[in-house]
Each structure stands twice: as C-alpha cells, then as structure tokens.
N, C-alpha and C positions, 0 to 999 in steps of 0.2 A: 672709542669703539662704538658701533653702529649699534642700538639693539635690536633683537629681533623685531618687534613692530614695526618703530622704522626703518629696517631694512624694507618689510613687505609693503610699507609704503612707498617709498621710493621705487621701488617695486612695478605699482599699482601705477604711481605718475608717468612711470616712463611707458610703461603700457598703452597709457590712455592718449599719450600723446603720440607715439605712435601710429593709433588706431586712427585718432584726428587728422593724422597727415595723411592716410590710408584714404580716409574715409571723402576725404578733400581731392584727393586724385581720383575718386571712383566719381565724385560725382564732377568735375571738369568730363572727364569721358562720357559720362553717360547724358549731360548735357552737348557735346557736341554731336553724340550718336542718335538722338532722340529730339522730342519736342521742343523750344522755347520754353521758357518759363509760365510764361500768361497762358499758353495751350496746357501746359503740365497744373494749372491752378484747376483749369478748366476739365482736365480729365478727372484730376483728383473728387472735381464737385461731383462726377458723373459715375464714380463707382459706386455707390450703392445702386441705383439702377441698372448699369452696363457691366455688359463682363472685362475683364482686363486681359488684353491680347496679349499686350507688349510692357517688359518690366520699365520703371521709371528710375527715375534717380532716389524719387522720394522711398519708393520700395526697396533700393538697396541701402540706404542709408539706416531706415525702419529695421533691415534682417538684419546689417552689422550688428545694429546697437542687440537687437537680440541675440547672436553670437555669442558678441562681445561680453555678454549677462551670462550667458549659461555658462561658458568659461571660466566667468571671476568665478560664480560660481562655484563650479567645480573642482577650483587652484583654491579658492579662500586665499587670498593673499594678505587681506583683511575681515575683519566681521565682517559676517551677509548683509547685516542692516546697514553697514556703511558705506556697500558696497550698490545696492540697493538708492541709497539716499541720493548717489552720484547721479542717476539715472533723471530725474525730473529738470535737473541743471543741464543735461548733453540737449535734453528732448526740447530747452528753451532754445538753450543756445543755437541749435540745427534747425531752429522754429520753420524756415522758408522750406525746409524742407520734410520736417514732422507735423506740420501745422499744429505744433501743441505750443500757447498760449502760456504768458505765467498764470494764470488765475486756471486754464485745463490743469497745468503740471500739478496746481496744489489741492485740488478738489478732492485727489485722496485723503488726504488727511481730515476732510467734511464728510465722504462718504457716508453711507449707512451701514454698509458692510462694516467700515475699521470702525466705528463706536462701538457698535453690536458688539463685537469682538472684544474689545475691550471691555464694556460692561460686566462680559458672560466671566473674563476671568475674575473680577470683583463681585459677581452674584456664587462662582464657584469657589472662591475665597470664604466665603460666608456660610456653607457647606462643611469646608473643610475645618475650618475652624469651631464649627458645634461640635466636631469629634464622632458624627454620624457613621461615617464610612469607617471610623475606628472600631466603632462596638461593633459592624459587621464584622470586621477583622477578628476580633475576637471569638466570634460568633463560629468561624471559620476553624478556628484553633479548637475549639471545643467538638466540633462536630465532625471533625477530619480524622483526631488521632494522631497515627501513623499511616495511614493511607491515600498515597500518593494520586491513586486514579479518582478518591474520592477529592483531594486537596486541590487537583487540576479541575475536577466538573465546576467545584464551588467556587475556586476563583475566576474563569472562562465565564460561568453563568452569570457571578455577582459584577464582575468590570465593565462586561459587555453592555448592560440595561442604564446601569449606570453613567458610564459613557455618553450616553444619548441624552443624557439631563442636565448631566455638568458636562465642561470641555473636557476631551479624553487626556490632554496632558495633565493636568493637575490630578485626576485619577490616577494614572499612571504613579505619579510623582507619593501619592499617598498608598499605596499597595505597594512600594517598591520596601521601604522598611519592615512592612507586614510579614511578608511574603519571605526574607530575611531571614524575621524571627521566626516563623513557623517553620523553616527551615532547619534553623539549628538546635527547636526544640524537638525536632521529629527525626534529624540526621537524614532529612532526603534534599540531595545536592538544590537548590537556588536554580541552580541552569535549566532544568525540569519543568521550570514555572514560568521564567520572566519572560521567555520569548512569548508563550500564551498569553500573558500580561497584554502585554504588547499588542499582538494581534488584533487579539479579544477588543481591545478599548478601541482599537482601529476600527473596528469591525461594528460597534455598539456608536460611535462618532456617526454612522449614516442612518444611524435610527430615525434624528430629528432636524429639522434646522439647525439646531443650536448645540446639536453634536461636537462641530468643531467650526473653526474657521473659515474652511475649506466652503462647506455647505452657505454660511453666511454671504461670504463672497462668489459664488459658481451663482445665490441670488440674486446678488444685484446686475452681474452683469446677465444674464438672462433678460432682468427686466428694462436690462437697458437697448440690449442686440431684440429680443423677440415679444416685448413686452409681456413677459408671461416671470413673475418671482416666487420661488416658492411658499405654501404658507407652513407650518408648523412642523405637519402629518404630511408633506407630501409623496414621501418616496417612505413612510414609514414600513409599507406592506413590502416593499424591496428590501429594505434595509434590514427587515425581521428575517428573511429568507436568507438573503449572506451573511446574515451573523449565525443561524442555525446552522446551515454548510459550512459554516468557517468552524464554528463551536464541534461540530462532530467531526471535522478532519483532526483535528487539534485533537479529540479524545481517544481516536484510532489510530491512521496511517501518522499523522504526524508528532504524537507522542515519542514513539520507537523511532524516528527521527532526529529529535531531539537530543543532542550528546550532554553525559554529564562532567562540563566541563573542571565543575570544582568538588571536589573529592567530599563527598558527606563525611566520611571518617577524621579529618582534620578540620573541618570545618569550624570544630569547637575551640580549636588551639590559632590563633590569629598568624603567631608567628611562625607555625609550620604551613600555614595557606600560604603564607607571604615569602616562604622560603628566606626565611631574616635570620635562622639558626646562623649562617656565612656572614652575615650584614653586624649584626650585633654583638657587641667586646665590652667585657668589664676587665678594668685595667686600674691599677690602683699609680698615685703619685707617690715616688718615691722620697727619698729626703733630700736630694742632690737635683731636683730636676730641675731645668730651666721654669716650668710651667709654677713650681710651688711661689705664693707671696703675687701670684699674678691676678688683676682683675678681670673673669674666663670675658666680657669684651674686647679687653687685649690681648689676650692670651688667643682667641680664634681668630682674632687681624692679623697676627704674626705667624700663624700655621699655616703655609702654603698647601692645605691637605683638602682632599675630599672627604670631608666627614662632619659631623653635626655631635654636637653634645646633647645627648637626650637628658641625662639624670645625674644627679652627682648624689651621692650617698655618705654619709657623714655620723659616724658614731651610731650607725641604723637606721640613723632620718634618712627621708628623700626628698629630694628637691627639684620641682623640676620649673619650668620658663615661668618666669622669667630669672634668667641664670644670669642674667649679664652683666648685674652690679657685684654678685657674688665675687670673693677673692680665693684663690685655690689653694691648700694648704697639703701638707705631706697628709699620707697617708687617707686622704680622701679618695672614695672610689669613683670612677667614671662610666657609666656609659655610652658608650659613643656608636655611632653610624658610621662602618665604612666598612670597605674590602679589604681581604688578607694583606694585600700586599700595600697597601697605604699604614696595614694596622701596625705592620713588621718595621717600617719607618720609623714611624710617630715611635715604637719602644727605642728603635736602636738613638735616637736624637732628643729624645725629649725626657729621657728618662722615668718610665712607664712601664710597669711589669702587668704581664696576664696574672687572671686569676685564673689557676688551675680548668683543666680542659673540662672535668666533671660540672662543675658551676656554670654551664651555660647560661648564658639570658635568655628565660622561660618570660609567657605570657604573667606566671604567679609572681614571677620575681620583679617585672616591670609595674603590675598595676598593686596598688594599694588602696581598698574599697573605703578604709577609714578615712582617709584622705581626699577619696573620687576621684583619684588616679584610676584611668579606664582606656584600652586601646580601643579606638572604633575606625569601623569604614566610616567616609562621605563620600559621595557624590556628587560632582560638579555637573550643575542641574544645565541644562539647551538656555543658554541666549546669561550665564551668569558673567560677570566682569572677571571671571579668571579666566576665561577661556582665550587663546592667544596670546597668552601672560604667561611669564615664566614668576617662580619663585622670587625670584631676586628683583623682576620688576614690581610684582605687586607687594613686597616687602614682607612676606607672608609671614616670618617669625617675631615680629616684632606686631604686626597687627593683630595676630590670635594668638599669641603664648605659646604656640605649638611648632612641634618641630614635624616630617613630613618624614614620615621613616622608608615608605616605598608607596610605586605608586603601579595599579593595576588599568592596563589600556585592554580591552576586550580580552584576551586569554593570555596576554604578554605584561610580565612583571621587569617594572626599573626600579636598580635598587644605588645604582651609583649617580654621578654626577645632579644631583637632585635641582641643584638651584639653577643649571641650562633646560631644563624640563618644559617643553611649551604643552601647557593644559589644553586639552579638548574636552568638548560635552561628553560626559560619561566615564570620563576616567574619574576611577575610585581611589581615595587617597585615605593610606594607613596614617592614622595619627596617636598618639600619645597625650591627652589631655586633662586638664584639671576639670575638677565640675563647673569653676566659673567658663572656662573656656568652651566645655560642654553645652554650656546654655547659653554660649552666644550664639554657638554653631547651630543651635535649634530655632531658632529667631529670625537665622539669617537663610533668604532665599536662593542666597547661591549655593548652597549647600541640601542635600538630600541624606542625614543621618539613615542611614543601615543600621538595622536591630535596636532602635531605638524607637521605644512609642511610649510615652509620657502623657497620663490622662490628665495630669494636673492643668498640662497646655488647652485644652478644651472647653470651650461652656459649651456645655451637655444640656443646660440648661433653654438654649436659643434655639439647640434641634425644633422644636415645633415652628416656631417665630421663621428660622428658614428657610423650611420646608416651605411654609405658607409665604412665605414671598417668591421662590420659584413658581410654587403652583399657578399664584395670580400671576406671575411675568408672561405664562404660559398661555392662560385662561385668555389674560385683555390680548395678547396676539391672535388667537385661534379665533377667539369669537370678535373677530378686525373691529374690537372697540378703539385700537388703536396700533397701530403700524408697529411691529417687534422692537424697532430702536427706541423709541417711545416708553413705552411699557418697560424695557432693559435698564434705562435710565431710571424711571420712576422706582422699581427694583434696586437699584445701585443706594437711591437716597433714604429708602424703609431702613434696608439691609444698614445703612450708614446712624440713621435715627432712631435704630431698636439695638443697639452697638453688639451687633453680631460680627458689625469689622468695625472696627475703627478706621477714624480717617488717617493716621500716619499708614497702618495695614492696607487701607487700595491702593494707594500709588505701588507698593510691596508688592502685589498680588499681580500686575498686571508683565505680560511679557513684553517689554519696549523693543524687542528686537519683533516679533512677528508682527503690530502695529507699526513700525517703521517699516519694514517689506512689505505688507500689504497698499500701505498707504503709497510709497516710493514705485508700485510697479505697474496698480492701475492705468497709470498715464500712459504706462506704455501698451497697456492692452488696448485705447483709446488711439493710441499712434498708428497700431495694424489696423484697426476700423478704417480710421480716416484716410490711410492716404492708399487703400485697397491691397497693403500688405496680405490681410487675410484670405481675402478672394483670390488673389494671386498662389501662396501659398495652397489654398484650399483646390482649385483647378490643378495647380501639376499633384496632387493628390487623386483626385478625382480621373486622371489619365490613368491610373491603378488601377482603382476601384470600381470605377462604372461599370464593369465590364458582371459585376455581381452585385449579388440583392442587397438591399437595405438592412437586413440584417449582422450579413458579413461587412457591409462599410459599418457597420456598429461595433463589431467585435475589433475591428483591425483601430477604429476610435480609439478602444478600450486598451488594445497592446500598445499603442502610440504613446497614449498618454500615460499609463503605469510606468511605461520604459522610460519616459525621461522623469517620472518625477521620484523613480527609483535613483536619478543622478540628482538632477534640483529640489529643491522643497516642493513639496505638495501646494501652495497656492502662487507660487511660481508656472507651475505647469496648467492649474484650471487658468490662469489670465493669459497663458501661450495659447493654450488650445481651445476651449470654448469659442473664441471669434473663428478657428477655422472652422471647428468643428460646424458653427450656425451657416456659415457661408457656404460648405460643403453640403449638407442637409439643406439650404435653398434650391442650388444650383441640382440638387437633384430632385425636387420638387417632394422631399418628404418634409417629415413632423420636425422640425429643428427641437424641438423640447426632449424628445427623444436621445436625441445627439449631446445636447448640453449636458442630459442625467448621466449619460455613458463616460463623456467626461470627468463627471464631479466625483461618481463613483469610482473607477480607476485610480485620481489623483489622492483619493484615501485610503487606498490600500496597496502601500508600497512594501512589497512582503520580502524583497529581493536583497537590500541592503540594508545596513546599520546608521546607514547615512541619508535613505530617503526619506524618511518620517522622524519626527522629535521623539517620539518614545519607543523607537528602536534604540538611536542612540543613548537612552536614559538607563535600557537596560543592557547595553552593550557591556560594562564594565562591572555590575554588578555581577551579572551571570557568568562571567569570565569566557562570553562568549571569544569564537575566530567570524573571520571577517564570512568565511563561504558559511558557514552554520546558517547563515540569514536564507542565503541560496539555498541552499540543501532542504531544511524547511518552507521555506516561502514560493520555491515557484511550483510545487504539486498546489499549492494553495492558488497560490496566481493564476496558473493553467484553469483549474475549478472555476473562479470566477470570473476568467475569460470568456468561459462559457455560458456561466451561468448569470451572469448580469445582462449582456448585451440579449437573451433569449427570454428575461422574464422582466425587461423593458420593453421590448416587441411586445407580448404579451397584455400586457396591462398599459401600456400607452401607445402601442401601434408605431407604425411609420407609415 
C-alpha cells in the first residue's frame, strides 16, 4: 500500500513531467513563430535597455515555471521547501532558455539575505532562551487581571515593538503558550487574543530590517535591480504608523470582530473543550476474555479496532506508555480511545464490561499530579517534520510515550481514525503524558506546548549578555561599521561563546524550511530579470495602470502583492513581484524605491488567510479559529492599509 507522502510524490513526478512535455511543445511553437536562437540570445542581452514588444520562448518558459510554483504551491503536494528546492534544478536544466547557470542556480544559498536570515533566527534563539519575553508575560498576568480590553492593548503593544527586534515567528511561537495560560487563568476565551498575536507581530516585523525575512530579502534584491538596500531604520517612520493603525483597529472595530471560538467556561476541563466525554471508555477485563494473559503489544496487533490504549489501571495504580511489554490480566481496568460503536464491539468479542455510566473519564480521573500524569495541548510548529506525516508514519507512539487522543484543525475536532491523520502546521494535538515525556516535548522544536511555561528552562541570567549582543548586531550595521550579514554572524558566535545557546541549540533554532525557499527561489527571481520576463509582465500591467497617477499604480502594487501572498508565502511573492514592480516604476519614469517598499510592505501583512503568513497558521488551531474568521477580521484591516501604506510612502519617499 502507497503511503500518503509517496502517493503525493508520485504525484509531484507526474506533474512535473507533464509540465516538461508542455513546456517542450510551447517552446518548439514559439521557436517556429518567433526569432532564431542567436537573435533570441541577442534580444535577451538587450532587455534591460529596450522595451520587450513581443513574448519569447525564453518568457514563456520563465512564467510556466512561475505557474507551475504558485500551483505546487497552493496544492502542497509535498513540503514547500522541497518543492521549492526542485526549482534551481528545472532553472539548470532549461539553462538555453533561463540563462540561469549552475553556479546563478546556487548563489542563493551564498546570498546575504539567506545568512542574515538564518543568523537572526540564532541571535532570536538567544533571546528566547534568557526567558526575557517570559518575565514580560508574566508582567502581563499581573497587570491584566481579568480585563480583557486591557490583556489585548498589552499584548498588541508588547508583540508588536518586539517583533521588530527579534523575527516575529519565534515571537509568535513564545506568546502562544503565554497567552494560553493567561487565558485559562482569567476564563477569557484564547480566540480573543491569538489572531491580535498574529497581526500585532505582523505588523511590528516592518518596524526594522531585521523584523523578518521578508524585509532581509525585498533588501537584497533592491540592491541588486536599483542599487539602493535598506539600512536598519529605513522604513522605521512607516512601519511605526501601520503598526499604530493596525494596533488601534485591533483595540476597536476589530476586537468585536473577533468570535469566541472556544468556550472560556470549559476551557478549564480539557476533555469537555475536546468533546472526549463520547471518545473515552473505561472498561474493565473480564475473566473469560480473549484479551486476559495477553502481552497489550499483541493484544492491539490482533484488535482489528479503531482505538488506542491510553491507561491501564491496576489495584489503583496507573500505567501509562510505554504499555507494550505490559501483560493483561483479569480484572484490570482500561482506558481506551474510540467511538461508541467500535466500543459495543470490542465488549460484545473481547469480553469487556463498561464501567457504569456515572464513572465517566473526567480530566481528574485521567491525570495524576503525583505521578506527572498531565493532559496538554501542542502545537505542530510551520516548517516541523510532522507536518505531511501521519501517525503511523512518523511512529508517534513509540517515539514519545504518548498516545494522540484528538486532534484540533482551526475550529474542527478529529477524534476517530487517529493514525490516517495527515498533520498540518497548526493543528493542536491533545495528549496524555508523563513528565518525562513532558520534557521531551519542551525541548523539542516541533512542538509548541500550550499553557505551559517552565522558568527552570531559562537562564535569566544571560538577559543582559543578549540584550547587549543584539544591541551591537544593531549598532555595527546602523553605524555601516560593517554590512548587517557581518555583524549577524559575529552576533551568532558572542551569542554561541557567552553559552546563551549552545551550539547543538543553533542548528535547533533555525527554520530549514524558510532558508531552503528563500535560497531555492532567488534564482528564479534572477530568471524574470534576465530573460525580460519582468518587463514583459510589468508592460501588460502597465496597459491598466498608466492611464492613473503614481500613487494609485502604488496602491493596486499594494492589492497585487497582498492578494497573492495571502495564497503563497510571503517571500515567495516579494521575489515574484519586486522585479515587476522596479520595471514597472522605470517604464513609468518614477522612484522604483518607492514601488519596492509597496511591495515589501504588502508581502507582510497578509491578514486574509491562515495560510498566507507562518504565524497565522501557528495560531490557527490554538484559537480554534474557522477558516473565514481570518477574512472577516483581516480584510477591514487590509482595506486600512491599502490605503494607508501606498499614501504615506508617497509622502515620505515621493514618486
């Protein structure tokens, strides 16, 4: 039997191959209908100077493989970064006609943008780990109460500034547990908060360069298309003005916006958020049962059943995973994971009696504190090795002791078929764990424990130590002692020689899926340059637009690139767009700097879906958001700064 990964690979190859024969018949056509080869090298040299009248071979070949990108994309048929990584191998292969080089294809991965990038999540690593943004969290519990309007300003204020100093994902990533607990200590629903979460750190990412990714890269190629890269501060006075209008939509209209998707009144009880009352049976073994004298390894190979052993219970003890070497004996009690009508089976075959209807399994009954039996959410963090993985492929109960009792996808709960389950970023998974198992899952970066913040994890101690290594990261860029990748680096190895991380901790820290897309896509933003994809693009754009002022080509920049990077990632859409956008802004004889910022800004705040930003989908399943909630709140938001970006970029940089 296929598994799902390789199904969606096979998938993937047949796709590609397809596309290849597509792509092979468009260009036999458009080499009969058009130039020679040696006149098409020759046009090619001559579009940065010349306008492009007539499309080439080389331009159709450049927009499939774009297509063909936003597509996989948008189907995920496999990981982005794998999907992503395909791209610099077509861009060789089609060399004659992308003129992309092996040595152009791999220059992303040398960039300055993907170090940078990398660094920032190893210097935000180092952050996170003195427990700094902890103690503000606490700081937040104290000063809040029960007042929600006051819990929304303080967390909106404190993400947003923050944001701008470390990457807003790992921000995100450390306020998602906070926010949790202050949650279930104050009884005001989680849903209330996390989409602001979200925003907010969106919104605080355009404070600085080093906000996010996004900004790192929308620099280099700036200073690659108009020789102009940003320095530190440069869009700071912008960026403070959309995070105050974002910050005050968020406090008014789009507060009451906001639904609360998870009940604050059961909030406190796991297994009634979870709706497990149905899912969960304690069942005792009889003395006649097939099941007694069996080792429960064999005993669940032989169960043709949808269902899981959480617990076995024994003279009052409990026992829970690792269950497998255990042998079952009469009168030991169970409880098990499944639906009524699996549960009606398993008694009438197996010889298994209910425990009386009164005796449900409660939260009290399952966790035992002397023990550190404890149920918790986690969260399957953007870019972790479960995501596109079912149960049963990554071997989940045998790798963490834990069984998977249901699992919550933005406002929709599965409680059956568990181990067909294919994980996404942001589904939050009920678990039943031991304390050691506890402490793997704190350790481990695929995971994002909910209501769980443990200062013991912290040296509080290094807060100074890495404060004062951002500050200088900061200082030697601003005052161009030395070019930010530079500085970022030298950063990385303080941060590594004052063991504010450790070095097994950076490799940890960094995301390998957003430096694989960033590195994998440049080439192609290089393949529209050179063979006048963009200028072409940019022209039937400009058949719109010219007919109106610089401003409004600014604003429609602005819905362009939100719109699609509300479908693709955010530095998916600055490497699509920035090249038209600069060619568009030549051919109309304004400020192309202008047009870049319109860009960059757009491509980080995608307010629309759960799917266009990493820390929409991060709080996707915590808040038990639905899919339109993103809509409903985000585009009065979007509208806002459709207007208000592209009007106070005029402003302060002209066209």
């Amino acid at each position: 039997m296929i598994k799902n990964s390789q199904r969606k690979l096979l998938y993937l190859t047949i796709l590609l191959i397809l596309s290849t024969l597509i792509l092979s018949s468009t260009i036999q056509q458009a080499n009969a209908s058009t130039i020679n080869s040696s006149q098409l090298e020759e046009s090619t040299l001559q579009t940065a100077s010349s306008t492009t009248k007539e499309i080439t071979s080389n331009m159709i070949i450049v927009s499939s493989l774009v297509i063909l990108a936003v597509f996989l994309f948008l189907w995920e048929p496999i990981r982005v970064d794998i999907i992503a990584l395909t791209i610099p191998i077509i861009l060789v292969l089609l060399e004659p006609w992308t003129h992309i080089s092996v040595e152009q294809a791999l220059l992303g991965f040398a960039n300055p943008a993907t170090i940078t990038v990398l660094t920032m999540f190893i210097l935000s690593e180092g952050i996170q780990r003195s427990g700094l943004v902890q103690i503000l969290g606490d700081k937040i519990v104290q000063l809040t109460s029960e007042d929600e309007s006051r819990q929304l300003g303080i967390i909106v204020g404190l993400a947003g500034p923050i944001a701008g100093i470390i990457n807003n994902t790992p921000v995100v990533a450390i306020f998602i547990p906070m926010i949790t607990n202050l949650a279930r200590k104050t009884k005001i629903s989680p849903s209330k908060l996390l989409i602001p979460l979200s925003y907010a750190s969106m919104m605080g990412g355009m404070l600085t360069l080093i906000g996010t990714s996004t900004n790192l890269l929308a620099s280099d190629i700036s200073a690659r298309l108009i020789g102009h890269s940003f320095s530190m501060f440069e869009f700071t006075q912008l960026g403070f003005i959309i995070l105050l209008i974002g910050s005050i939509y968020l406090l008014t209209v789009g507060r009451y916006l906001i639904p609360e998707r998870i009940d604050p009144n059961q909030y406190n009880d796991l297994i009634e958020e979870y709706e497990m009352i149905n899912y969960l049976t304690e069942v005792v073994i009889e003395e006649n049962s097939p099941l007694s004298g069996k080792v429960v390894s064999q005993a669940i190979e032989q169960l043709d059943f949808d269902m899981d052993l959480v617990q076995i219970i024994r003279s009052g003890k409990q026992f829970m995973e690792p269950l497998d070497a255990k042998t079952l004996q009469p009168a030991d009690h169970l409880i098990i994971r499944t639906n009524r009508e699996t549960l009606l089976k398993m008694i009438e075959t197996e010889g298994l009696k209910m425990i009386p209807e009164q005796d449900k399994v409660t939260e009290e009954k399952l966790e035992n504190p002397t023990e550190g039996q404890k149920l918790i959410e986690t969260v399957v963090t953007h870019g972790s090795f479960l995501e596109e993985q079912t149960l049963s492929e990554i071997n989940f109960l045998d790798r963490y002791d834990t069984t998977v009792l249901a699992v919550r996808r933005g406002s929709k709960l599965a409680h059956n078929r568990m181990k067909d389950i294919t994980f996404k970023a942001g589904d939050v998974l009920l678990l039943l764990v031991t304390e050691k198992t506890l402490e793997r899952l704190r350790h481990n970066r695929n995971f994002i424990i909910a209501d769980e913040i443990n200062p013991t994890d912290y040296r509080q101690s290094k807060i100074p130590i890495a404060l004062g290594i951002i500050s200088a990261v900061i200082a030697l860029a601003v005052l161009e002692v030395m070019p930010i990748v530079i500085s970022a680096l030298t950063g990385v190895i303080a941060m590594v020689l004052t063991d504010c991380v450790k070095p097994n901790e950076m490799y940890e820290a960094v995301n390998w899926e957003v430096i694989f897309l960033l590195a994998s896509l440049i080439p192609l933003g290089v393949a529209l340059e050179k063979t006048g994809t963009a200028r072409y693009i940019a022209q039937q754009l400009l058949t719109v637009i010219d007919s109106f002022s610089p401003l409004i080509a600014l604003g429609i920049f602005y819905i362009l690139t939100a719109t699609l990077t509300n479908i693709i990632s955010n530095n998916a859409s600055v490497i699509l767009m920035i090249p038209i956008a600069v060619d568009a802004a030549l051919q109309l004889g304004v400020n192309p700097f202008s047009f870049v910022l319109v860009v960059t800004f757009a491509a980080s705040t995608a307010f629309l879906t759960p799917i266009g930003y990493q820390t929409n989908l991060m709080v996707y399943g915590p808040g038990g958001y639905k899919f339109k909630d993103f809509m409903i709140i985000g585009a009065p938001l979007q509208l806002l700064l459709a207007i208000a970006t592209p009007l106070f970029i005029y402003l302060f940089w002209g066209v």
